[in-house]
N, C-alpha and C positions, 0 to 999 in steps of 0.2 A: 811552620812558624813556631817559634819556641815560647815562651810565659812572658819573657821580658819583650819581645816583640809584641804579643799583644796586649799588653799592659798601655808599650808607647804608642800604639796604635787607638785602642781607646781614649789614653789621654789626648792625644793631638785630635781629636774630633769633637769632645767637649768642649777644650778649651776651644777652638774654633767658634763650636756654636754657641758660646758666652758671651763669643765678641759681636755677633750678630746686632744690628739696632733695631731691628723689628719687635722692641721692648713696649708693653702696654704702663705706661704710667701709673704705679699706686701709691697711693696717701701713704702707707702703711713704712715703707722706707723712710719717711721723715720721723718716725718715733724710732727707731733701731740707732744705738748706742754704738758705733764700729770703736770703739776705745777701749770698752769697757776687757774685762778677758774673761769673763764667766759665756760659756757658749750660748748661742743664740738658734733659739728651736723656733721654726715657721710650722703650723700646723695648718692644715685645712684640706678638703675634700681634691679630687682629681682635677683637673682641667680650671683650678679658679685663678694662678697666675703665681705661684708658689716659686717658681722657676726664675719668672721675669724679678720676682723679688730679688732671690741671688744676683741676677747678670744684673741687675740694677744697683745694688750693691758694691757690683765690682768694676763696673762704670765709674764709680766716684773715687776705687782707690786711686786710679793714676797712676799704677802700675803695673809691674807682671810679675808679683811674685804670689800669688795664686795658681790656687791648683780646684776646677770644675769639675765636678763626677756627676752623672745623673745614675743613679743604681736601676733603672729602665731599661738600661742596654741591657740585650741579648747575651751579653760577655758573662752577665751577672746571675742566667741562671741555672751555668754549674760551677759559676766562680762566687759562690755564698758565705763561705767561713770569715769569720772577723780579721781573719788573716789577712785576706787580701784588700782590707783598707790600708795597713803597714804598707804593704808590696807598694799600693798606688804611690803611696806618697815616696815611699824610697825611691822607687824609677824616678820619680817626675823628678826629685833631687840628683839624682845621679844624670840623669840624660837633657834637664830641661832648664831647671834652675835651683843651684844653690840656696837660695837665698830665701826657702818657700816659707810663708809666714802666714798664710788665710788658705784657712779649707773651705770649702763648700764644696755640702753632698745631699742629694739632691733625692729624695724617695728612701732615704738611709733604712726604712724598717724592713726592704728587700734582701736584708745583709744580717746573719743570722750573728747574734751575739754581739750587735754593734753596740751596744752599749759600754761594755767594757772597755773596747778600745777609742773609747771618743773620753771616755774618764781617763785613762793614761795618757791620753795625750793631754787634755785639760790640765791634769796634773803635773806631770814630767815633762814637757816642752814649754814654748812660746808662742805655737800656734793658737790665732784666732780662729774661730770655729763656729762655722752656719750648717744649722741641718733642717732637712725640711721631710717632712712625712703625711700622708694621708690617713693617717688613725691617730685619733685619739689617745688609745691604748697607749701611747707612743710615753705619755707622762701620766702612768699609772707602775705600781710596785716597782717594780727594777729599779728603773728609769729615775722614776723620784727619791728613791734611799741613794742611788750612786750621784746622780747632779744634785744631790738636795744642797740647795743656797749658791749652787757654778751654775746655771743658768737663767736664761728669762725667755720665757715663751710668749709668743705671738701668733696669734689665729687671725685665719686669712676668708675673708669670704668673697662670692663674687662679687664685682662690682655696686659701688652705692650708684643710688640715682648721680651724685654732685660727680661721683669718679665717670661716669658711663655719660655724664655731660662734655667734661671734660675733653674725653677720649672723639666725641665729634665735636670738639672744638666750639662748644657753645658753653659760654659763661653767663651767670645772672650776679651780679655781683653788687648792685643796688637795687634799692624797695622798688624803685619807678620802672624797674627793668622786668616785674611780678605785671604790672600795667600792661606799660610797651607792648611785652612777648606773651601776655597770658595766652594764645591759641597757640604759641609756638609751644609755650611748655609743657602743656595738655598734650598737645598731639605727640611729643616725645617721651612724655611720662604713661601716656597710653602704652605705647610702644613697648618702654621697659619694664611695664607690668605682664607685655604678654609674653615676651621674648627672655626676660630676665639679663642677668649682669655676667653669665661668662664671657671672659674676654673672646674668645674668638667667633661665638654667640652673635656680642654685639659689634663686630665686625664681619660675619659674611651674613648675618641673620638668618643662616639657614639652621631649623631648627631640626630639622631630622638630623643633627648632630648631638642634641639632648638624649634623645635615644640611644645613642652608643656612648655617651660618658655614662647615663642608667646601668645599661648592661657592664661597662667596663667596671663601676663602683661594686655591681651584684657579683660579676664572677671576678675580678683580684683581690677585693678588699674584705670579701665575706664570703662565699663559698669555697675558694683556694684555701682561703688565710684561715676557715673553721672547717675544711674537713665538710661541707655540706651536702648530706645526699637526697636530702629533699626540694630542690632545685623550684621545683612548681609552686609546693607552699610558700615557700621564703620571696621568691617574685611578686604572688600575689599578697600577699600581706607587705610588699612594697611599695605597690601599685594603689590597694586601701589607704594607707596612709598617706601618700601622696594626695592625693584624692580627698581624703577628710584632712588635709591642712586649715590648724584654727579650729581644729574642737578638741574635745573634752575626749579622751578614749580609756578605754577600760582592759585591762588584761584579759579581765574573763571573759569578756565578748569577744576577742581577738581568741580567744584560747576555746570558745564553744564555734568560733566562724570557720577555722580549718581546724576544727578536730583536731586539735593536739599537744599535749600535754602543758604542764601550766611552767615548767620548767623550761621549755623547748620555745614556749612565746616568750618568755622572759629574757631567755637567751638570742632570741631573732631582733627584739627589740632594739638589747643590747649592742649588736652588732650594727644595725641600723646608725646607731646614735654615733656611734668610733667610729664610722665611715661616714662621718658627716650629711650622711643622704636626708637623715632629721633629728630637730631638736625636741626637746622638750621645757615646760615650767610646772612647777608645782602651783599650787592651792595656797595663797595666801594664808597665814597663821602665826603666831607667837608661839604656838609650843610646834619646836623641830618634830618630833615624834609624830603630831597632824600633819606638818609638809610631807614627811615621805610616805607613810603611806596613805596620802591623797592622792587620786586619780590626774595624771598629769594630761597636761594640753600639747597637740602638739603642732609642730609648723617646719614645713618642709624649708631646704636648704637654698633654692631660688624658684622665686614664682613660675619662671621660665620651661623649668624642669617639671613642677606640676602643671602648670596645662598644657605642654606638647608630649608627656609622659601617661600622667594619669587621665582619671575618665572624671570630662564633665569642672574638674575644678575650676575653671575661668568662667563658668556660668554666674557662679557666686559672688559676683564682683566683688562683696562688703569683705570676705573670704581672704581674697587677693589682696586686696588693699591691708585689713590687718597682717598677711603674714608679708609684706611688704614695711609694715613698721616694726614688728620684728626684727627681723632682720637688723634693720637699722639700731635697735635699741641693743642688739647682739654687739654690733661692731663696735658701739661704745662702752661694750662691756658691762655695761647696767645690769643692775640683780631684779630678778625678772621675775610676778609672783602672775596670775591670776587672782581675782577674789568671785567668791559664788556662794551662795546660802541658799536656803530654800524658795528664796521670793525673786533673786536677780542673778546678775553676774557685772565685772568689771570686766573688760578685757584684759588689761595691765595694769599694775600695782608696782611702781617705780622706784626702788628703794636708792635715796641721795646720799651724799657724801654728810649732809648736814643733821641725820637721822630721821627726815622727813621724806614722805612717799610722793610720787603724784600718781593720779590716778587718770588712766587715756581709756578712753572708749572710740574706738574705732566703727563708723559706718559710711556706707557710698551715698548715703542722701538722707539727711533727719530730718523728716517730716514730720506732718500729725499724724500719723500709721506709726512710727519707733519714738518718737519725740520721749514719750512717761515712759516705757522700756529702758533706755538711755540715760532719761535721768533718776528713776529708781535704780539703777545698780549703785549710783555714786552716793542717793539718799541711804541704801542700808552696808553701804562698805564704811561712808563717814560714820556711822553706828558702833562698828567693830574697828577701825583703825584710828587710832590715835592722833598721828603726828601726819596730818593730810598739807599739802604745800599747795598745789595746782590741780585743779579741775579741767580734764584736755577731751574735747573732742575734735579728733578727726574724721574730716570730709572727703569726698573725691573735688570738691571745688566749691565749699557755703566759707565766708569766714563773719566773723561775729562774735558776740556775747551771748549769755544767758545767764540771769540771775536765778540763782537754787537759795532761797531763807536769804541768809546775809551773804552767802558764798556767791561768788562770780564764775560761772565756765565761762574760757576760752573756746573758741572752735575754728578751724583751719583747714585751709586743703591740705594733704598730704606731703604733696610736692614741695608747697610752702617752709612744711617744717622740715621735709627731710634735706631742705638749701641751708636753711637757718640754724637746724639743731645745734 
């Protein structure tokens, strides 16, 4: 079989499996501009639904002058040079359709030097342009000096609670429907605390599939992609952070726990964070120079994945539940601080559009055991923060008031606000 045979051969199997409607439903395709002509980058980790975006996409053009590539195929890994993005699109024009006007390329940072040719074409053609990648990396140096101002990027995570409602067909869409269904919603919000929000997760529920998206994130997106010959340290120092999702972590205790250099944790970290497996926030503060180097917090990429992966994280309930609002506060893009001093901690410090914070403290049950806990972090964060708007606690299921001096807390299930946010 000669280049341009398997060229039309991979093409006619993508586009195939584009047309498929086994498509999972995301929010995320109602913000996506298909008019605009500056390209459009989907970012986010393995298995969160990056794909269904595209064919979701290309569902609503209405027609067939696209062209699907997922760079996953097996074709792609001794056909890697930037070259063979051109190829695709010529064959697909010479053998399929004239008329081709929308790319979509699917895992594009498998394709060495893609960059160049997504800017020539952005440039010298008319083609619209979707690309989606699993690293971060993906809009750093290169990337950002050649699209600077030609694209908009969008990050993809797994499923919200309202999407993974959706997806089984159960809506709350009025306050009386909080009433009505409250053991329904518990019981289903239990669920996607334990299981988390990958789509095919929360359709077959089998979770020893979490485990092999784990291993596929460790060996393609970090130990292939850096050359890694320390396989065992970088696992377990995976497997930790999983595991301490929602606390405070330190280099140098990560760098005295496997013996190994302070540059080599730095870099493990780093790779971590590009492959989406975790996030981090800094330390609340007004001088930049304190946020970076404060000790940052961190919170894995779905609940789901820390407790069928790591050890022990689901014992934590209160744990679970913060990096379950996370998450959430990620998806709406909110600038995300910690605040902590010598006497307390906030969980979150919410920086708004209107130059005003709120402050959320996240626990699974406030009693008179955390009650002063709780409310001293919000007594000496209002000490040091300025422009405070809202006082937030979250619950696993109390809602109510609490009056702090003249200040008011709200307090809420979880559930509650992650319908309402």
């Amino acid at each position: 079989m000669d280049k341009t045979e398997q060229l039309i051969k991979v093409i006619n199997f993508w586009q195939e499996s584009a047309l498929r409607n086994n498509l999972f439903k995301r929010n995320l395709v109602e913000k996506i501009n298909l008019k605009d002509k500056e390209v459009i980058d989907i970012l986010g980790a393995r298995r969160v639904g990056k794909s269904s975006v595209l064919k979701l996409i290309i569902k609503e053009l209405k027609n067939n002058n696209w062209l699907y590539i997922n760079f996953e195929d097996p074709f792609f890994v001794k056909n890697r040079n930037s070259s063979i993005i051109e190829e695709l699109t010529e064959t697909y024009k010479n053998h399929f359709n004239s008329s081709l006007h929308y790319l979509f390329f699917d895992e594009i940072q498998n394709i060495k030097n893609w960059e160049s040719v997504i800017r020539k074409f952005r440039d010298g053609t008319d083609y619209k342009i979707f690309i989606t990648g699993s690293s971060s990396k993906m809009l750093s140096g290169e990337l950002a000096t050649l699209l600077s101002g030609r694209h908009f990027s969008y990050k993809l995570l797994p499923f919200s609670f309202k999407e993974y409602l959706e997806f089984k067909n159960i809506l709350f869409e009025k306050q009386k429907d909080f009433v009505l269904n409250k053991e329904k919603i518990i019981k289903f919000f239990n669920n996607y605390l334990n299981i988390g929000g990958f789509p095919e997760i929360v359709i077959t529920e089998n979770k020893e599939l979490l485990k092999q998206y784990f291993n596929d994130v460790v060996e393609k997106d970090i130990i292939a992609r850096h050359n890694i010959k320390d396989r065992e340290v970088l696992e377990k120092m995976a497997f930790f952070l999983l595991s301490n999702s929602a606390k405070i972590i330190s280099i140098a205790s990560l760098k005295k726990a496997y013996d190994i250099s302070y540059q080599k944790t730095v870099n493990y970290l780093k790779y971590f964070k590009e492959s989406f497996i975790i996030f981090d926030i800094p330390k609340f503060s007004y001088s930049l120079k304190e946020q970076q180097k404060s000790q940052k917090k961190i919170y894995s990429l779905d609940t789901g994945l820390s407790n069928n992966v790591a050890f022990k994280f689901s014992e934590d309930r209160g744990r679970v539940l913060e990096n379950c609002v996370f998450l959430e506060l990620k998806r709406k893009e909110s600038d995300i601080y910690y605040f902590k001093n010598n006497v307390s901690e906030v969980d979150f410090v919410v920086k708004k559009s209107n130059g005003y914070v709120d402050l959320i403290q996240v626990v699974w049950d406030l009693n008179e055991d955390n009650k002063n806990r709780e409310l001293n972090g919000f007594k000496e964060a209002l000490k040091k923060i300025k422009k405070v708007e809202n006082l937030i606690i979250l619950t696993n299921d109390q809602d109510g008031e609490l009056q702090l001096g003249k200040r008011k807390i709200q307090f809420k299930p979880v559930y509650k606000w992650l319908l309402s946010f």
